[in-house]
N, C-alpha and C positions, 0 to 999 in steps of 0.2 A: 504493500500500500504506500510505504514512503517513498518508494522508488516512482511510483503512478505519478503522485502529488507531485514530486520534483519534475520530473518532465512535466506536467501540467502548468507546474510557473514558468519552466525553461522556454514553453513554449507562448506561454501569454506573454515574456517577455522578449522574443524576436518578432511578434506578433507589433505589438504593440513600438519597436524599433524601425518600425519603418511607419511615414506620413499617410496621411488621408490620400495623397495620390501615390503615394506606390514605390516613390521615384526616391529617396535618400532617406538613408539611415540617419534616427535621431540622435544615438548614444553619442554623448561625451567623446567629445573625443581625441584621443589620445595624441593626433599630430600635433608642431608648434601653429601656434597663429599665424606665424608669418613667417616669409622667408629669410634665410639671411641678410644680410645688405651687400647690394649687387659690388663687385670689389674696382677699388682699384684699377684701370687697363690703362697699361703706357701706351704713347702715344704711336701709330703704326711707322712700323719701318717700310723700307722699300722692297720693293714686289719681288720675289723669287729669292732676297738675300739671307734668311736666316734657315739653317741648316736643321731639318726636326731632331729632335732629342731622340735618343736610342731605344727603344720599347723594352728591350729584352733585357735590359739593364737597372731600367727602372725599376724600383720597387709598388706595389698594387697598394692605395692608399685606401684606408681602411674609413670607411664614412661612420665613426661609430656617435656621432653625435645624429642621426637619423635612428628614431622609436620604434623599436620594435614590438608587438603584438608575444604574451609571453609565451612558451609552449618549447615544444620537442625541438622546433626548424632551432638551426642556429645560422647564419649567415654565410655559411660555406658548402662549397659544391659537396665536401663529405658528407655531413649534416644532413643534404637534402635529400640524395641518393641511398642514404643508409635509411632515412625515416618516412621517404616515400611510400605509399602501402599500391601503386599501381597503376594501369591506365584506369578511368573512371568506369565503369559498368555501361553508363550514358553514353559514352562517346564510340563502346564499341557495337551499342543497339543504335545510336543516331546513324551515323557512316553517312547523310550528306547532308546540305548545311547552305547557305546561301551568305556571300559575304557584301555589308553593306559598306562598301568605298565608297563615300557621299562627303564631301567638303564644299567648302566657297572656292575652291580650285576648278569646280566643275561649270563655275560660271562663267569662264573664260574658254569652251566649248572647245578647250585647244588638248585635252586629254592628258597625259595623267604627268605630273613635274609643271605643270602653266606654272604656278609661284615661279620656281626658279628662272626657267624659261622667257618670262616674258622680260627680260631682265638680256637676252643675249639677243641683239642687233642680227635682223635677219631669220630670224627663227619665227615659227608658224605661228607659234603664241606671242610673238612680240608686236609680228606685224594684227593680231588678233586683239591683241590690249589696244596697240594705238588706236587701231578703229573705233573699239566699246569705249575704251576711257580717255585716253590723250598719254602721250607719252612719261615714262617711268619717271624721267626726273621730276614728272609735275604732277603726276598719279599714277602712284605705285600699286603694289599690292594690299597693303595699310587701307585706301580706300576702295579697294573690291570688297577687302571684311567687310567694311560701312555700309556698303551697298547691298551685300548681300542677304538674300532674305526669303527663302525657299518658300514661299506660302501654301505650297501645294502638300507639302511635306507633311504625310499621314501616317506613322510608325505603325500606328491599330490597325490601318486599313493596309499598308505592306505588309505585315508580320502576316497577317489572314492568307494573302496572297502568295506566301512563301509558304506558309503551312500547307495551303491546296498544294502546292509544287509536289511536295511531300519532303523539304527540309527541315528535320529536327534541330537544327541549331543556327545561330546566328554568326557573322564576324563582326563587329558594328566598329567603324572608325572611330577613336577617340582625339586623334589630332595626326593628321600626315606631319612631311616635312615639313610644312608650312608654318610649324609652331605654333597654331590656332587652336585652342582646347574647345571640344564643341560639347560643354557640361560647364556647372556652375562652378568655375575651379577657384580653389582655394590660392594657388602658390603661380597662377598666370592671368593676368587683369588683359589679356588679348584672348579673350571668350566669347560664345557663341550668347551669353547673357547677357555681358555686357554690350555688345557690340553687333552689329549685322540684328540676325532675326531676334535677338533677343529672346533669347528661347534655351532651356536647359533639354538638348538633344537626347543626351545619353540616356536625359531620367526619362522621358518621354520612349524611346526604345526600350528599357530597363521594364517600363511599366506596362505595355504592351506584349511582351515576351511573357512575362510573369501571367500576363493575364490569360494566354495561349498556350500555357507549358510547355513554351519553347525556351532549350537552352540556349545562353548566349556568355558570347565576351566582348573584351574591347580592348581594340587596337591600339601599341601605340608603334610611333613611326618618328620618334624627333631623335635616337640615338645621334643620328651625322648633322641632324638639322644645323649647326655651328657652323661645319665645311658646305653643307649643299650649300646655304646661300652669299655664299662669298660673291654671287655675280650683282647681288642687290648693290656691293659698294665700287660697281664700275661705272662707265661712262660708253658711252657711244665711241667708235673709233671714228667714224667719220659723217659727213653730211652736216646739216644745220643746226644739231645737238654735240656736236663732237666736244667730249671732256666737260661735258654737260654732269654732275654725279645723280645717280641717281638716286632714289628718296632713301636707302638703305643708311645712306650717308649721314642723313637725320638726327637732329639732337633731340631731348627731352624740351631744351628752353624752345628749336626750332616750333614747336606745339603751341605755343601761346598764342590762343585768339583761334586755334582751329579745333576743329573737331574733333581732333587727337589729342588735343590738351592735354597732360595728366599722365598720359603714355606713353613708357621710354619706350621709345624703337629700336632698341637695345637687344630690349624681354622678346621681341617680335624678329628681328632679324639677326640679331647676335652681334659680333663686333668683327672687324675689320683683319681677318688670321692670311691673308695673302702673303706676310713677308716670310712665310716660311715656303722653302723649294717645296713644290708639285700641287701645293693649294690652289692657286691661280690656275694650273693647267688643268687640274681634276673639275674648277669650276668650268670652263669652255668648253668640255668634253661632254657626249651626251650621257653617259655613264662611265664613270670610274672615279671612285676613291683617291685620296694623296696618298702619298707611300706610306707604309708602317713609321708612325714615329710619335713621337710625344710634342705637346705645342709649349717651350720649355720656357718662354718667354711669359707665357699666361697660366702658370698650377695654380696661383687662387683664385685665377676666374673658371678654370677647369673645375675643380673644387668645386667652385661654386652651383657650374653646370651640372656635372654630375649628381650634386646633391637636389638640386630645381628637378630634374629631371625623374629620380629615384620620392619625391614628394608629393609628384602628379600624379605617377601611376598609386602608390597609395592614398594618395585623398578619393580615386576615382573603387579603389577595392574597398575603403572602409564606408564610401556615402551610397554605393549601389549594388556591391555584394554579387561581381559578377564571377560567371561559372567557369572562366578561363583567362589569362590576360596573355597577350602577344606585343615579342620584340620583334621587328626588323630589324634588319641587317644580315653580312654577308661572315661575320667573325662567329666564334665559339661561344661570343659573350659580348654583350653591349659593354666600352668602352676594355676594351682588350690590348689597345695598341695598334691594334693591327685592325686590314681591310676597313668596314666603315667605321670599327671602334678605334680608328685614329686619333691620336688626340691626347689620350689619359689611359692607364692604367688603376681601374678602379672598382670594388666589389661592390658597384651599386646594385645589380642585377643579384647577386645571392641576396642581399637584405629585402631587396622588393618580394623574391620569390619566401623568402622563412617565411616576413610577417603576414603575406596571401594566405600559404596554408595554417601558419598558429590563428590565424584568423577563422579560417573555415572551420578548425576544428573546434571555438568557442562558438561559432555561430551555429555552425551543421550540426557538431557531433562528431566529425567526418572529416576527412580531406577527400572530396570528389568534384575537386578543381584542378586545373594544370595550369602548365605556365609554358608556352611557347616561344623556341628561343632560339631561333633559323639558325639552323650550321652547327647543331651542340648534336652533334650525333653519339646516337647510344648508349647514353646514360639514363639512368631512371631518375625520374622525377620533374622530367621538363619534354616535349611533347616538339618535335620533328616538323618542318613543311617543307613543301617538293611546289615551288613556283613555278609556271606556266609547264615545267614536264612529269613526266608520271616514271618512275626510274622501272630499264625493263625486268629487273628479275622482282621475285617477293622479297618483302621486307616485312616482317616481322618480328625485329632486334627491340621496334621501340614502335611506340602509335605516332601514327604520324597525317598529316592531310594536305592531299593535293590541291592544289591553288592556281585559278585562271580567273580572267577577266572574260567577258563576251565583248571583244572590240576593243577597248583602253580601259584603266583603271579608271578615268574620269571620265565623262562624257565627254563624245568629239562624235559627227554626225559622220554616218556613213557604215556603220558597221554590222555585220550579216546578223538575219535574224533567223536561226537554224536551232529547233529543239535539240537534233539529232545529234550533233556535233557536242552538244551538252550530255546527252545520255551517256552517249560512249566514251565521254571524257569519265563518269561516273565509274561507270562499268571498267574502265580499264585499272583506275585506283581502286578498286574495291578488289578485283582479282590479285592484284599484289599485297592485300590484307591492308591499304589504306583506307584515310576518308577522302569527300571530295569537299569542297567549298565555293562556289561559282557567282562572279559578280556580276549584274545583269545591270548596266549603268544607269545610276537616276537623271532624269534631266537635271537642269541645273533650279526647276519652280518647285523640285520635289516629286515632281510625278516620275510615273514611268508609261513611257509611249506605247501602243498599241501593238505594236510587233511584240516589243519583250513582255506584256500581260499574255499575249497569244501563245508564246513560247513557252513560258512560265505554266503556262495551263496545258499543253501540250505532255511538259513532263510530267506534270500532275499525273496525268488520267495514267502515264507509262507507269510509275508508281504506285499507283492502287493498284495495278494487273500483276507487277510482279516485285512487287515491296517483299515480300518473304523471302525472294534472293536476293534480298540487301540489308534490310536493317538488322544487325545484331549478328552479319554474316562475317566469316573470315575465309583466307585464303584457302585453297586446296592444297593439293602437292604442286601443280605447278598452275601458273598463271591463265596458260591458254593452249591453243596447237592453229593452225594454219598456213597462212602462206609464209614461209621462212626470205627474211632480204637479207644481204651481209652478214648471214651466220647468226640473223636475230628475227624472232618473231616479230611480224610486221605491227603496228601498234598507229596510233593518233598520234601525230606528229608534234612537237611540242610547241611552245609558244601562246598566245591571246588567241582565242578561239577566233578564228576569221571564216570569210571567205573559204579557203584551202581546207579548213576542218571538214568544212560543208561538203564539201566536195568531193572529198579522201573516202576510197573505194576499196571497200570490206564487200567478200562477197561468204555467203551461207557458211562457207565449211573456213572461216575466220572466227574461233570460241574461244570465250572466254568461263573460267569457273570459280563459284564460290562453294563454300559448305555452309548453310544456313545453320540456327541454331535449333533447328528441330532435329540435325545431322545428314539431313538430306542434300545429295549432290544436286545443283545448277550449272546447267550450260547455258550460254548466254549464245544466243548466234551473232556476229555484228552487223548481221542485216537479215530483210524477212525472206526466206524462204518462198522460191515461186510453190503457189496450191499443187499441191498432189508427188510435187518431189522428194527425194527423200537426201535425208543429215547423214555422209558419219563423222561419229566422234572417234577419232583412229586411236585416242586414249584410255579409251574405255575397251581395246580387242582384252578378249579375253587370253592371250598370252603377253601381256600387262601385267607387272604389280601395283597397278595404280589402284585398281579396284579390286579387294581380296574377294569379297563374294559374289557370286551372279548375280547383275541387275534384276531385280523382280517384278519394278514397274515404272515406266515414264509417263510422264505426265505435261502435254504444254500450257502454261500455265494462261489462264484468260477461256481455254476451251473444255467443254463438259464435256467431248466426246469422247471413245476409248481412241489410241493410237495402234498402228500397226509398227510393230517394231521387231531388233532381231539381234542379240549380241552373238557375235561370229570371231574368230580370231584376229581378225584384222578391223574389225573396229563393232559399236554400238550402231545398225544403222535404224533411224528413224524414218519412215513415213508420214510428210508432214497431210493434213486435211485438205479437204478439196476446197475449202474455201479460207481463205488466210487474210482477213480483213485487221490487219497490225502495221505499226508503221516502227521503221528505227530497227528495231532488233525484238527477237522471240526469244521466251526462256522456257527450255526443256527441266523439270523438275524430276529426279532418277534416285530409284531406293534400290 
């Protein structure tokens, strides 16, 4: 009986820790009120002159004045890996999942980097901004946030439309590179509250999810944001702006009498890191990093970053209590020294990750959150992504989820609208024992256009017919069989789903396979079978040991009628129905 009672307060008190709308946690709480005070920054030296500090030398500066939540986690990768209890249960019944990449970046219809971008003379989003706003030096980026104002933007009414998909989980951006927090943030005053729609985004997702039992996390993406926007404090090379700076350049007093009054541009674009070698060049470049190194001229404003950075992702896990949180980047660990964690050597990413899970396990009971952390392969306690490709053999070491865009990460018009190319992007991560996650671009009013609700519903209806060879499925013995190219099964070629996905030509005897959780084998075909012809599965010959006992009975799934079928030495062959009204791909269900 005491044990009932207790849970019955435990739970009138998480009950009662969250608001009349849903969206933020009441408790007390534990972070400081404010940030440090921003430091110090000598004044910039010259472009390409100062040499980066050696990474591998440096020693990893310990953030231990950031609060931790008390519990098992301690702030180090042994800690997390030793007291992790596993992938979640949820994530291996979800298996797909819709990722929401929606910023003020999308209103620049120039696709996914416009911040940076509109910032480099010549470039699609530059020539894109002058048009919408007037040139950088005189309206930057600073007033797109101003401007920006999504009206159409309905988290209730997308959440619905993603669960008809049949996506159990969410990705929900919390801030790209752009440094704009789109929640009511505590430790960054360039927010989607105060600023632009005036609106606390995250909670409004948060609270529609909740209300749908869809799981979700949230994104962050500002690890490099310091180096991405180095191109905010250049100039035009040439024409009638030339050596013109652009607003990046901006002081705090610059503000007085405008609309940004009050708002260091600082917080918002970072400071001026070109005089160290390869910064300058990595900003001109359409992707790459500065070399490995430390920015040796600025450790207390690194410090400082670090620590800003490690206080946003926890002011956003302790006010909304989300079911996973993700870093970008290209290193083993946000601020590593190396690839995008250039810069610093520093454990902010173990202290975010302790106090997530001490956190979950005062709120759940439980640790059945993860922490996603690109590039940290293998280790337990932090959860894997495979960007635009699907890797071809199984993986199974660690949970992990495949990740694509439909056209760009941010809206840019033009981009194909094909269910299909999304199924089999599904289908292909799921045979390797992944999940998938697919972004289907918002306009920039908040809506989404008519092709991707069509698409969207599309997959839907594919998911009700053959959801029981996905959700809570895992791999087989092997991936797939078919047509073999360079010594590899032919597969969905990697990249942003385009065009070419759409196109890309799988015929009948092209399978893929899961084991659902009832234990029953699926083939997947990756396209439909002409009526009346017949499958084989040449992995299923009964001089195989893929399959120890004889087939007993196949089943396609969506049709009541019996099959004609025949396991032989040289494969399983199926006789498909005389009538085969399916579209994308059929799934054979086999006991």
């Amino acid at each position: 009986m005491r044990k009932i009672i207790e849970a019955l307060i435990l739970a009138t008190v998480l009950i009662f820790s969250i608001n009349a709308q849903g969206l933020k946690v009441k408790n007390k709480s534990s972070l400081p009120d404010k940030l440090p005070s921003f430091p110090n920054v000598p004044a910039p030296l010259g472009i390409d002159t100062v040499s980066m500090g050696d990474s591998r030398t440096f020693p990893e500066i310990k953030l231990a004045n950031l609060p931790l939540t008390p519990g098992p986690f301690e702030p180090t990768w042994e800690s997390i890996e030793k007291n992790y209890p596993g992938e979640p249960n949820w994530l291996r019944e979800a298996k797909f999942g819709i990722w929401v990449h929606f910023g003020p970046q999308s209103a620049g219809e120039s696709g996914d980097w416009y911040a940076r971008n509109l910032y480099k003379s010549g470039h699609v989003a530059y020539n894109n901004h002058i048009k919408r706003y007037g040139h950088p030096s005189e309206v930057g980026y600073k007033d797109v946030l101003n401007s920006w104002n999504p009206t159409k933007l309905n988290p209730a009414a997308l959440t619905k439309i993603y669960e008809e998909a049949g996506a159990r989980f969410l990705m929900i951006q919390g801030v790209h590179h752009d440094n704009f927090d789109l929640w009511d943030s505590k430790y960054q005053p360039w927010n989607s509250v105060n600023i632009g729609p005036k609106r606390d985004l995250i909670g409004e997702w948060a609270k529609a999810c909740r209300a749908n039992g869809m799981r979700f996390g949230v994104t962050f993406h500002h690890e490099y944001t310091w180096w991405w926007w180095q191109t905010a404090f250049g100039s035009d090379k040439d024409g009638d702006k030339k050596g013109v700076p652009y607003d990046g350049n901006l002081t705090l007093a610059d503000g007085k009498g405008k609309w940004w009054e009050g708002y260091d541009p600082r917080l918002l674009y970072g400071i001026n890191l070109r005089e160290y070698k390869g910064v300058s060049k990595a900003a001109a470049s359409g992707w790459s990093p500065p070399p490995a190194g430390i920015f040796a001229n600025h450790i207390d404003y690194a410090k400082w970053y670090t620590t800003q950075w490690a206080l946003r992702m926890m002011d956003v896990v302790e006010h909304y209590d989300p079911d996973f949180i993700y870093t970008d980047g290209t290193s083993t660990q946000p601020f590593s020294g190396n690839g995008t964690g250039t810069g610093i050597k520093a454990d902010a990413m173990q202290r975010v990750i302790a106090d997530f899970y001490n956190r979950a396990l005062q709120r759940r009971g439980q640790v059945n959150t993860f922490s996603i952390v690109k590039f940290r392969h293998n280790t337990n306690g932090t959860v894997n992504t495979e960007e635009f490709g699907i890797p071809a053999d199984i993986n199974a070491k660690e949970p992990w989820i495949a990740e694509a865009p439909v056209g760009d990460w941010f809206y840019a018009p033009g981009f194909t609208y094909n269910s299909g190319m999304m199924i089999r992007y599904i289908i292909e991560a799921i045979a390797r024992d992944g999940n998938a996650a697919l972004c289907i671009s918002i306009l920039p009013d908040g809506s989404l256009d008519e092709g991707s609700r069509e698409m969207l519903k599309e997959v839907g209806v594919w998911m009700k017919r053959n959801g029981e060879a996905v959700y809570g499925s895992h791999a087989w013995k092997i991936p797939g069989e078919g047509e073999i190219v360079n010594g590899k099964l032919k597969m969905l070629p990697g990249g942003a789903l385009q065009r070419k996905h759409a196109e890309f030509k799988f015929d009948a005897q092209d399978i893929r396979f899961t084991v659902g959780k009832n234990g029953s084998l699926y083939a997947f075909c990756m396209n439909v079978p002409t009526a009346g012809s017949s499958v084989k599965i040449k992995s299923l010959a009964t001089e195989t040991n893929n399959f120890r006992k004889p087939v007993k009975s196949v089943q396609l799934l969506g049709y009541k009628g019996k099959l004609n079928w025949k396991q032989e030495a040289d494969g399983l062959t199926i006789t498909c129905p005389e009538e085969m009204p399916y579209a994308t791909s059929v799934v054979f269900k086999i006991d």
